[in-house]
mmCIF file of the C-alpha atoms, coordinates in Angstrom:
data_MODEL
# 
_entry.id   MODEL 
# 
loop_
_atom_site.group_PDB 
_atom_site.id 
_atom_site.type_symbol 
_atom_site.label_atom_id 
_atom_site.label_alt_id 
_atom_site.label_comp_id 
_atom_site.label_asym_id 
_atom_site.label_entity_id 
_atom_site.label_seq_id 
_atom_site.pdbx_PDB_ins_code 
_atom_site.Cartn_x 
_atom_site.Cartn_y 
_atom_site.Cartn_z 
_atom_site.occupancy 
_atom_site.B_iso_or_equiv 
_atom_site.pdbx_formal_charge 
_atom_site.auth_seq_id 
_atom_site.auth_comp_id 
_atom_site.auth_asym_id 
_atom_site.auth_atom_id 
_atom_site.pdbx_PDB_model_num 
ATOM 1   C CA . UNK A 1 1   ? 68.596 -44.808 -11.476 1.00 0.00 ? 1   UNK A CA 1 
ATOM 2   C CA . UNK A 1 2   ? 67.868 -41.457 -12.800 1.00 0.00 ? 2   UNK A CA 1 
ATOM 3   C CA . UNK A 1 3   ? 64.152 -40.940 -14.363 1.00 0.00 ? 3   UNK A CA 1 
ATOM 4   C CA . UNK A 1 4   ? 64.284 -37.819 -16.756 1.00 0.00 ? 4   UNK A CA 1 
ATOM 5   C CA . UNK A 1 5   ? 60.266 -36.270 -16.951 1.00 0.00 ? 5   UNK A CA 1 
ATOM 6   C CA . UNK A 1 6   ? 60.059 -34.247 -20.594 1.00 0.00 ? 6   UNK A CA 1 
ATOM 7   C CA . UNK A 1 7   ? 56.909 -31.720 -19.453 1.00 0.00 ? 7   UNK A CA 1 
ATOM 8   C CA . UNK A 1 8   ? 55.393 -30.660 -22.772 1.00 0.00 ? 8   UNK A CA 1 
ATOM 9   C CA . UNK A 1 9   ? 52.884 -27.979 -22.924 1.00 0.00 ? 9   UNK A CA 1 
ATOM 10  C CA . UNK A 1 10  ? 51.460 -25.519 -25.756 1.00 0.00 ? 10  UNK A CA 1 
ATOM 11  C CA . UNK A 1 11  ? 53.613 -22.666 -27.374 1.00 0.00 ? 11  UNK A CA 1 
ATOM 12  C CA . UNK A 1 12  ? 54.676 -19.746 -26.078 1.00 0.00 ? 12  UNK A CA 1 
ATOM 13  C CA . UNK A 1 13  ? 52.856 -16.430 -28.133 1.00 0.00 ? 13  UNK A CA 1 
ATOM 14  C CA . UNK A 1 14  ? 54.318 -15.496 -31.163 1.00 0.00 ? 14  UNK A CA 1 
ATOM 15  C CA . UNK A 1 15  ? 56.003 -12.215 -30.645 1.00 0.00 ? 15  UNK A CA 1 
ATOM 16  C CA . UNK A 1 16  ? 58.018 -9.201  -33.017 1.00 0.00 ? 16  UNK A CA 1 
ATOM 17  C CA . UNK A 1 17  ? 55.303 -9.228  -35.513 1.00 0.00 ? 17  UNK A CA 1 
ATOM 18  C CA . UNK A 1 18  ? 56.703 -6.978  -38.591 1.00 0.00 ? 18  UNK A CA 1 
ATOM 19  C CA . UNK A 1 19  ? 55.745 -6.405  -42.305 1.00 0.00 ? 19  UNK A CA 1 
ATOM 20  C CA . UNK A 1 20  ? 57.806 -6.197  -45.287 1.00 0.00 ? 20  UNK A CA 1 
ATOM 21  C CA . UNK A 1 21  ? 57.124 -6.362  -49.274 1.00 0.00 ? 21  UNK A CA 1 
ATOM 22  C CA . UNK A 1 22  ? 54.263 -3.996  -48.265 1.00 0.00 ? 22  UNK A CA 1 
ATOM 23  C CA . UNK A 1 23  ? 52.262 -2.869  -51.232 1.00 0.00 ? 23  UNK A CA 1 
ATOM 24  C CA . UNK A 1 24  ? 48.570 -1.324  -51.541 1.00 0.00 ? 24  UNK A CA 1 
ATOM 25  C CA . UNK A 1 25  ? 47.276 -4.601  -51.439 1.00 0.00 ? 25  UNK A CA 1 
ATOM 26  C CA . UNK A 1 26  ? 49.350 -6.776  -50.411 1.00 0.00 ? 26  UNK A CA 1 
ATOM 27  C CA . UNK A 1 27  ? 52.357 -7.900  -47.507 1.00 0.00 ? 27  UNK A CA 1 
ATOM 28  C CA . UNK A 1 28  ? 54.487 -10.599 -45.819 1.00 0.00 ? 28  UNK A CA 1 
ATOM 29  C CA . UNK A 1 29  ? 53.913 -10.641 -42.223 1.00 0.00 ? 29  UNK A CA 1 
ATOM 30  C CA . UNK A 1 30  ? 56.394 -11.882 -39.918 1.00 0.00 ? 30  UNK A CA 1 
ATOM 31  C CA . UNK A 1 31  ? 57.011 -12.997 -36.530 1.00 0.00 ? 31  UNK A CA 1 
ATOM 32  C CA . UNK A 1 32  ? 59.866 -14.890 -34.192 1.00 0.00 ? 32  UNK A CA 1 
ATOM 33  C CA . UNK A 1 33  ? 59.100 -18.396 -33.514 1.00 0.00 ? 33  UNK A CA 1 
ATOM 34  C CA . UNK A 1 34  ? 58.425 -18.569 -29.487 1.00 0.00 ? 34  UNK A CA 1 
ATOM 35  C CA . UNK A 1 35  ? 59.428 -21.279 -27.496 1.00 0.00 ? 35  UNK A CA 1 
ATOM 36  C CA . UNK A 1 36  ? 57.650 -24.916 -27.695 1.00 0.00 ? 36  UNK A CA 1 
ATOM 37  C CA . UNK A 1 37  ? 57.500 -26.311 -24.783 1.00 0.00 ? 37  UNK A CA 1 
ATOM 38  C CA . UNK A 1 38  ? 59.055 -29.049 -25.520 1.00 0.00 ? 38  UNK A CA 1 
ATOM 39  C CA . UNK A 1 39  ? 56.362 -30.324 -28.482 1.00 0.00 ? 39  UNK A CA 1 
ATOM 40  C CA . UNK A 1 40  ? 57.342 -29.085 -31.765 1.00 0.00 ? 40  UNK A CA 1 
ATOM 41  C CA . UNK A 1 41  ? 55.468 -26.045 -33.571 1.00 0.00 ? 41  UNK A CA 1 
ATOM 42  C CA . UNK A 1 42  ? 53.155 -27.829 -36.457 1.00 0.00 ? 42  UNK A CA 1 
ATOM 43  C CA . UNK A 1 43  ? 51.912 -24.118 -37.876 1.00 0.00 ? 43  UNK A CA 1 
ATOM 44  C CA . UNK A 1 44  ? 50.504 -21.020 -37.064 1.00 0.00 ? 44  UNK A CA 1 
ATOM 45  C CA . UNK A 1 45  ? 47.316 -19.147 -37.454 1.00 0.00 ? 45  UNK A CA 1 
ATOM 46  C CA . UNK A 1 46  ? 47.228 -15.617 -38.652 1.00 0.00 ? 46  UNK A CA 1 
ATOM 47  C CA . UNK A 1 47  ? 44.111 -13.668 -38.118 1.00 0.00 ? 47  UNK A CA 1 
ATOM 48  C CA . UNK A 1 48  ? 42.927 -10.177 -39.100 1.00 0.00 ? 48  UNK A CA 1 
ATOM 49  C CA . UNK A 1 49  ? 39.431 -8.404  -39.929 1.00 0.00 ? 49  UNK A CA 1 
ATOM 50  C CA . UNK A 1 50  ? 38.453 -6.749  -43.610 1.00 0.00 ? 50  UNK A CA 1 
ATOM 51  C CA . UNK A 1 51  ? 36.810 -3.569  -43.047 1.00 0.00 ? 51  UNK A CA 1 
ATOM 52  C CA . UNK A 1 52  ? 33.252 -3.485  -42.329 1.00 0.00 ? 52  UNK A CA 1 
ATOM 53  C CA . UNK A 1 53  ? 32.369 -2.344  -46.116 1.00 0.00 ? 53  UNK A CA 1 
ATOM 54  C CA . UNK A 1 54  ? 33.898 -5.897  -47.522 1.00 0.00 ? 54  UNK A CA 1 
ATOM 55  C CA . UNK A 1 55  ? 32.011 -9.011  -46.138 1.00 0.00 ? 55  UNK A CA 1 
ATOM 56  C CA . UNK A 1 56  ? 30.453 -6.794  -43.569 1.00 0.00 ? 56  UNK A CA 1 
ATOM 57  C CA . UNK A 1 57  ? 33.688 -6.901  -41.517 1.00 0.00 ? 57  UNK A CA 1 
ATOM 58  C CA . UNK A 1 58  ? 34.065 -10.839 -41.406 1.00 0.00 ? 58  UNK A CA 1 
ATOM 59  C CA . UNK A 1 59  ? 37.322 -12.321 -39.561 1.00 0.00 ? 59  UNK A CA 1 
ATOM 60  C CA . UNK A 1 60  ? 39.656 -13.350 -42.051 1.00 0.00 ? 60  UNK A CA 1 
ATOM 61  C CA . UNK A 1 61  ? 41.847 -16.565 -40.645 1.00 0.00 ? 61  UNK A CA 1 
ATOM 62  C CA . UNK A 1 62  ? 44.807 -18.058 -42.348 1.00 0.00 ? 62  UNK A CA 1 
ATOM 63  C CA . UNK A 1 63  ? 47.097 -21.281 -41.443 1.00 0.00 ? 63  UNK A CA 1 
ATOM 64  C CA . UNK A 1 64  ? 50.703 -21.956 -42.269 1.00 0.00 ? 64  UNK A CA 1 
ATOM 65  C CA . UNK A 1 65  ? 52.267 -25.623 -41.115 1.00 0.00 ? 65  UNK A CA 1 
ATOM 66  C CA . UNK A 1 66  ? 55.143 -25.999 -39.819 1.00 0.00 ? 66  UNK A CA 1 
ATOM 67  C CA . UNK A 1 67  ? 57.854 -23.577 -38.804 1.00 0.00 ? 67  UNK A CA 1 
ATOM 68  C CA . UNK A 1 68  ? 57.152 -20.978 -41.328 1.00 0.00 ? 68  UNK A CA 1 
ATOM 69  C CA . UNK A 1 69  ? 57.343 -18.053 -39.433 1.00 0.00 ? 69  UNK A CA 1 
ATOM 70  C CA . UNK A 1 70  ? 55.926 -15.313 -42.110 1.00 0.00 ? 70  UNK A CA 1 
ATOM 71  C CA . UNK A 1 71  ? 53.108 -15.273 -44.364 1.00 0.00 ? 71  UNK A CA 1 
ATOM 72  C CA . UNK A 1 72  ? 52.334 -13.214 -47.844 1.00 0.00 ? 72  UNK A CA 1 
ATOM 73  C CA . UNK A 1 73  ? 49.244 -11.584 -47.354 1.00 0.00 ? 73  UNK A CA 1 
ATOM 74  C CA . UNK A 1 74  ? 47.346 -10.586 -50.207 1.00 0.00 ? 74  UNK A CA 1 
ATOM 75  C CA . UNK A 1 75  ? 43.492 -8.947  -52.033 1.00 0.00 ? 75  UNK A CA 1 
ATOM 76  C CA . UNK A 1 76  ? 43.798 -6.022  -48.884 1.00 0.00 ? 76  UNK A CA 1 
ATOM 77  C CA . UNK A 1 77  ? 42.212 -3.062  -49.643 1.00 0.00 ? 77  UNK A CA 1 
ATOM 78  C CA . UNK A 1 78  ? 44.178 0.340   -49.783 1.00 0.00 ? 78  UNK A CA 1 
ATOM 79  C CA . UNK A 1 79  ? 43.698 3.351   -47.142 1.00 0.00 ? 79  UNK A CA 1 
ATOM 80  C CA . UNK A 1 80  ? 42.311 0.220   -44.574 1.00 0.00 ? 80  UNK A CA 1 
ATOM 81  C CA . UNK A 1 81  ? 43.647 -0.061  -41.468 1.00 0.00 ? 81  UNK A CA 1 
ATOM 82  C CA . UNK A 1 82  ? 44.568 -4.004  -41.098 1.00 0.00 ? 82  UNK A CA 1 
ATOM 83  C CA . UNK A 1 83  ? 45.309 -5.612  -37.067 1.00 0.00 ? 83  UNK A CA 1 
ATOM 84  C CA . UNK A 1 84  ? 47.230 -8.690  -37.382 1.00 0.00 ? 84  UNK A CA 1 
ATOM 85  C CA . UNK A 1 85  ? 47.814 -11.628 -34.329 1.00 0.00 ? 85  UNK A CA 1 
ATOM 86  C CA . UNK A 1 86  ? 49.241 -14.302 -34.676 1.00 0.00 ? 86  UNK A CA 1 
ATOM 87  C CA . UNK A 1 87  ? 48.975 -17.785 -32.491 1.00 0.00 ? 87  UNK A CA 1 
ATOM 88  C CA . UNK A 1 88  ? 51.316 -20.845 -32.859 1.00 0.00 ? 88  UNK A CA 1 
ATOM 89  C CA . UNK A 1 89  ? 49.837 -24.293 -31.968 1.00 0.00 ? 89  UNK A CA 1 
ATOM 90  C CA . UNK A 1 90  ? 51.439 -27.839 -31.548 1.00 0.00 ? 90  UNK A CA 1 
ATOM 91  C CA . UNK A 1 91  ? 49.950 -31.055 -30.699 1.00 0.00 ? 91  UNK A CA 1 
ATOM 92  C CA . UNK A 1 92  ? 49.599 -29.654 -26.713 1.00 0.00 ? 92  UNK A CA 1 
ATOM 93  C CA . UNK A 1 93  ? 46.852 -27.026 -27.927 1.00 0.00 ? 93  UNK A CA 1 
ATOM 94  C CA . UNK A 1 94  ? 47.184 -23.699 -29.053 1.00 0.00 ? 94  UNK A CA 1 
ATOM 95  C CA . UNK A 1 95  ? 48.715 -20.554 -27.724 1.00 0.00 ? 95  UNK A CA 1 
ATOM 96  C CA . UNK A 1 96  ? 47.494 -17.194 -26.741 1.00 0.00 ? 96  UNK A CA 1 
ATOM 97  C CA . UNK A 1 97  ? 46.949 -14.920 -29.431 1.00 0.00 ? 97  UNK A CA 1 
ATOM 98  C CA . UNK A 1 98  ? 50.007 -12.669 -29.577 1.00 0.00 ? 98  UNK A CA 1 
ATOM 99  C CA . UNK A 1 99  ? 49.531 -8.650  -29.349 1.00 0.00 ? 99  UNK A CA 1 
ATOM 100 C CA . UNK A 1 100 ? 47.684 -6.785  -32.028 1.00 0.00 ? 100 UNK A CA 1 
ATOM 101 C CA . UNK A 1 101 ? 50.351 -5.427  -34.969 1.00 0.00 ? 101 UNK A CA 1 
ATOM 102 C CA . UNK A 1 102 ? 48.355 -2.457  -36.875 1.00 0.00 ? 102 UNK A CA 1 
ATOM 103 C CA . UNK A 1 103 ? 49.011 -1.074  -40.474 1.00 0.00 ? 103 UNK A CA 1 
# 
């Protein structure tokens, strides 16, 4: 008799993070979907910080669900410099945050 074990664990990071539609205030951010683990991807989290003149610098964190791998981005504030990470999660946890993208 052959037993099969299915090991699930939390995503790999989220890695390649790009922009496109990039405008003064707004963007799509994008990213390649990493490996499961073996327990499907339910969404992402997308975080970056507004610059320390709007909210006094407060971390701004967004959600998609599912296997959306991009999000529109919008209300940024020209001449800022934005950092973007990413982390995907799944019913095993979450993942690492992936490295920084700047713009």
């Amino acid at each position: 008799e052959v037993v099969t074990v299915l090991v699930q664990d939390v995503p790999d990071v989220p890695v390649d993070l790009n922009v496109t539609n990039v405008t003064s205030r707004n963007l799509t951010l994008f990213w390649t979907e990493p490996h499961d683990n073996n327990a499907p991807i339910s969404g992402y989290y997308v975080f970056y910080t507004n610059p320390s003149f709007i909210q006094d610098g407060t971390e701004v964190t967004l959600r998609t669900n599912g296997t959306i791998e991009e999000l529109f981005i919008e209300n940024l504030h020209p001449g800022v410099t934005y950092s973007f990470t990413v982390l995907a999660f799944n019913e095993e946890g979450n993942s690492e945050q992936s490295d920084p993208f700047t713009i």
